[in-house]
N, C-alpha and C positions, 0 to 999 in steps of 0.2 A: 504493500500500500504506500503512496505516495505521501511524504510527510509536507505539509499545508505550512506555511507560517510566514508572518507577515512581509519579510525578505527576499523568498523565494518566488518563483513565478512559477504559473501552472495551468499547462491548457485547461483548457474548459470542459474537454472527452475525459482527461482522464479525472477531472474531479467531480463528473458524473462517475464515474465508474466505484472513485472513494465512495463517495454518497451513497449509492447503492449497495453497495457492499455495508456499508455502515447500517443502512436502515435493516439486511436483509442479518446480520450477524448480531450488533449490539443492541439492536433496538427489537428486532424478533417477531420482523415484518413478515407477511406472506411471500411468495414467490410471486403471484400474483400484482400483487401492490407495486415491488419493484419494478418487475414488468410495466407498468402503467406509468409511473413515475421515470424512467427508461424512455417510455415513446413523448413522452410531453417535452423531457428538457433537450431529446435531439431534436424537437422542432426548434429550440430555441439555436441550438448547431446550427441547422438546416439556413437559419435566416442570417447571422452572424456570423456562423464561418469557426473554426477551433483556438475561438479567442483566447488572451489569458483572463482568466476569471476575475481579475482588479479590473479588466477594461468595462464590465457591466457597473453602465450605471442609468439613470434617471430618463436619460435619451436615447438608451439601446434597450429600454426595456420600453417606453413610447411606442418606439420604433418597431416593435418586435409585435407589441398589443396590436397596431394596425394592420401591418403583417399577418397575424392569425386572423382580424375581422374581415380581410379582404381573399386570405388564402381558400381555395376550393378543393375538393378532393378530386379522384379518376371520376367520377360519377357527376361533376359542376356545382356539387355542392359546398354550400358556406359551411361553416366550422358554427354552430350555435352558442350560445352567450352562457351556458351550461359549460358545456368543452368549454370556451377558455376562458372559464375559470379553473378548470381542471388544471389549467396548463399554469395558470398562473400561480397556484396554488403548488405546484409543484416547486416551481421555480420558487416559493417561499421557503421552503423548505429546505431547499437547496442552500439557499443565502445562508437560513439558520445554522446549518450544519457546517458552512463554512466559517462563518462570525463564531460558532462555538471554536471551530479551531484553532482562533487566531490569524485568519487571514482577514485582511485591509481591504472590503469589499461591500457591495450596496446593502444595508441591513437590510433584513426581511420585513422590517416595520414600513419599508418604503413602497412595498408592493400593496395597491389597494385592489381588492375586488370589486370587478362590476357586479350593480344591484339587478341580482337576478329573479323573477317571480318564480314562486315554489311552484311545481306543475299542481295538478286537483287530484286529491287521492281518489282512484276509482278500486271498490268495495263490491261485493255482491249481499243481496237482502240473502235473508233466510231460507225466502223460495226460492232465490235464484240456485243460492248452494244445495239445496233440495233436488232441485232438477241438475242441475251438473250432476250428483252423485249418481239418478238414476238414468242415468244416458248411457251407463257405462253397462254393458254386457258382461254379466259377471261368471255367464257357463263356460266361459274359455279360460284357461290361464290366464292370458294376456290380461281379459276382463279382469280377472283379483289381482293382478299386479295394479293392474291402473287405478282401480277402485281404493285399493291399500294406498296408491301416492298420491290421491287426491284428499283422503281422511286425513294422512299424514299431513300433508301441506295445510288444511286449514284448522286442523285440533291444537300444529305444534308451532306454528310462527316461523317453522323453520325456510331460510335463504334453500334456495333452491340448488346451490353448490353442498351446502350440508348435507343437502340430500342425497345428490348425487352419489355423496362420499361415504355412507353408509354400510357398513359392514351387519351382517346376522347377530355377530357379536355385542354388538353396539345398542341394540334394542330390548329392555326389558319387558313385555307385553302383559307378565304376571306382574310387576308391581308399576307399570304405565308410565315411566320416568326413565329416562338417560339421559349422559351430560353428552354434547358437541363444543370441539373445537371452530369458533367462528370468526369474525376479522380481528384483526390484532393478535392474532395466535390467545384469544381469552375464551376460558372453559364457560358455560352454561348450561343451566340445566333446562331439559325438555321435558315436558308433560304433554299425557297424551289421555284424547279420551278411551271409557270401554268403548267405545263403537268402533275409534279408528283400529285401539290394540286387537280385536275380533277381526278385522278383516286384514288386517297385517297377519296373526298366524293362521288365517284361512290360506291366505296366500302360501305362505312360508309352507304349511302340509302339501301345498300343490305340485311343489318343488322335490322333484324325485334326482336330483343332485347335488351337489356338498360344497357346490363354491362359495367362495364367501362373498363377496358381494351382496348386498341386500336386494339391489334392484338392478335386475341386466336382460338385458333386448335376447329376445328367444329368436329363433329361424323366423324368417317373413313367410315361408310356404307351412309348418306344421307348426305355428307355435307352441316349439318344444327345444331344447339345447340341440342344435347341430350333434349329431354322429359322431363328428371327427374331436366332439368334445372343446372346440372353437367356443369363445362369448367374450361379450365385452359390456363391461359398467354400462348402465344407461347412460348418456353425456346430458350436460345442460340444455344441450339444442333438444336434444329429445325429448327432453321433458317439457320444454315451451312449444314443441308442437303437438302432444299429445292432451295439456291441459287445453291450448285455443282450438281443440278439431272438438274434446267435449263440449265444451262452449257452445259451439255452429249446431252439434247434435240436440244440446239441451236449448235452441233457440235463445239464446241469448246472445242480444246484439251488440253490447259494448265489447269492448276488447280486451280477454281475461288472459292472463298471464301467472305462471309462479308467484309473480309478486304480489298481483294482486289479490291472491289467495292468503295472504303474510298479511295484507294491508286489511282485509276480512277479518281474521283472527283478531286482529289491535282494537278493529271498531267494535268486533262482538264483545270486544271484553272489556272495553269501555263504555259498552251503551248497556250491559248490564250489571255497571256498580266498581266496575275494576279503578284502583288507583293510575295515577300517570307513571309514578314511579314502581310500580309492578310489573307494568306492562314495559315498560323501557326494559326493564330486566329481561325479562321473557323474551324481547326482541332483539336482545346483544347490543342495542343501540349503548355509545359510550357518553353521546351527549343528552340530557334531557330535551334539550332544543330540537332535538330530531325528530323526538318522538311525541313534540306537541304538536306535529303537522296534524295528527287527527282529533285535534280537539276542535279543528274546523268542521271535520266531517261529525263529530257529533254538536254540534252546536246547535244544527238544523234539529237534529233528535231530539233535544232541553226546549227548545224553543215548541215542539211539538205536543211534547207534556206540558207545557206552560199552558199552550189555550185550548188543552183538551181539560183539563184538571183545576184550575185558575179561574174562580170563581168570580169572575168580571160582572158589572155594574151594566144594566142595562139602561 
């Protein structure tokens, strides 16, 4: 690793590289994270070139913001005001971990974010999660697998990488709790209900092989494990197309995703009495702030009990 200090001079690649390494070793980032934090500050490469890292300052980071607001990808698309923040958020961090070392460089307090509007949490009612469950054809395999990750997804709040990452091991069904590793490499615990843990080990008895894997894609012609004993983990893409295909079956028009099966979970347990700070738990969120985005989406709910209940003056 390359030693940083106020005297020396140092490309700009390789104190991405420090950085990275820094977040992925002492700080005890995901792999993931790096990787993202990786593609944001070679855009900053990309526009400035393999500077030395004292050259960033006030008007190459102007320069740079304008740069991302006007850059498009293969596709003629803009970069949205979301992304670069990402980017520029990155590049905070960056600064910080330089300024931590003793290098002579633009503090990170000089990076402002643009004000971005939070998107609209989209939830589904009661019926809607109703009908999703029963869309799913549960006399095949496949049916109790799928059935099993959609109970899962809305009983346990879990991110849809969590689940992917799922081991047999990992699940307790007789006492309905196990812990997952989620962002920040931090442990939480998952609960779950009897309804989802029943149709998890309906599943799991379906399962006439020993891999570990919780959830893996069977043959496309007999859904059953290939012959030659081939399989692989379900991937995240597969799981965001097999939650929006029950969606289209269960006639529901909005556009249902992993996440927003996660963002279901927060409001059911807010709109029946759950604290903010429970539910922040339950959802690995590390900031409170994150997890009051749904006190918008139940506000309308309070607001509903108020002039159903609220004995107004005629």
């Amino acid at each position: 690793m390359a030693t940083i200090s106020p005297s020396s001079s140092l490309a700009l690649s390789d104190a991405i590289i420090d950085f990275l390494e820094y977040l992925e070793v002492e700080r005890g980032r995901a792999q993931k994270t790096s990787e993202n934090y990786h593609f944001y500050l070679q855009r900053l490469v990309e526009y400035a070139g393999n500077i030395d890292i004292r050259e960033i300052d006030n008007e190459v980071v102007r320069k740079w913001r304008l740069w991302l607001n006007r850059h498009k990808n293969d596709q003629g698309q803009a970069l949205s005001l979301t992304s670069q923040s990402y980017h520029l958020i990155a590049l905070r961090s960056f600064l910080g971990f330089c300024t931590k070392r003793g290098y002579d460089t633009l503090p990170p307090s000089a990076i402002e974010l643009p004000k971005t509007t939070r998107q609209r949490v989209s939830f589904l009612t009661d019926d809607e999660v109703q009908r999703l469950f029963e869309a799913v054809d549960t006399d095949t395999p496949v049916g109790l697998r799928d059935r099993a990750i959609l109970e899962l997804l809305f009983t346990s709040g879990l991110r849809v990488s969590e689940l992917v990452s799922l081991d047999r091991g990992h699940i307790n069904v007789r006492r309905r709790e196990f812990s997952v590793r989620g962002k920040g490499q931090k442990d939480r615990p998952i609960f779950i209900s009897q309804q989802a843990a029943d149709w998890v080990e309906l599943y799991l008895k379906s399962r006439l092989d020993n891999l570990p894997a919780l959830f893996i894609a069977y043959s496309r012609h007999t859904a059953h494990i290939p012959r030659d004993g081939s399989f692989r983990r379900l991937s995240v893409r597969s799981i965001q197309r097999l939650v929006s295909q029950y969606a289209l079956l269960a006639g529901i028009t909005k556009h249902v995703s992993p996440h927003t099966m996660r963002h279901s979970f927060a409001t059911d347990l807010l709109m029946n009495g759950a604290d903010l700070r429970s539910v922040q738990s339950m959802l690995g969120h590390a900031n409170i702030s994150t997890t009051q985005v749904y006190t918008h989406v139940t506000d309308q709910h309070l607001k509903e009990i108020h002039e159903r209940f609220h004995n107004t003056r005629k």
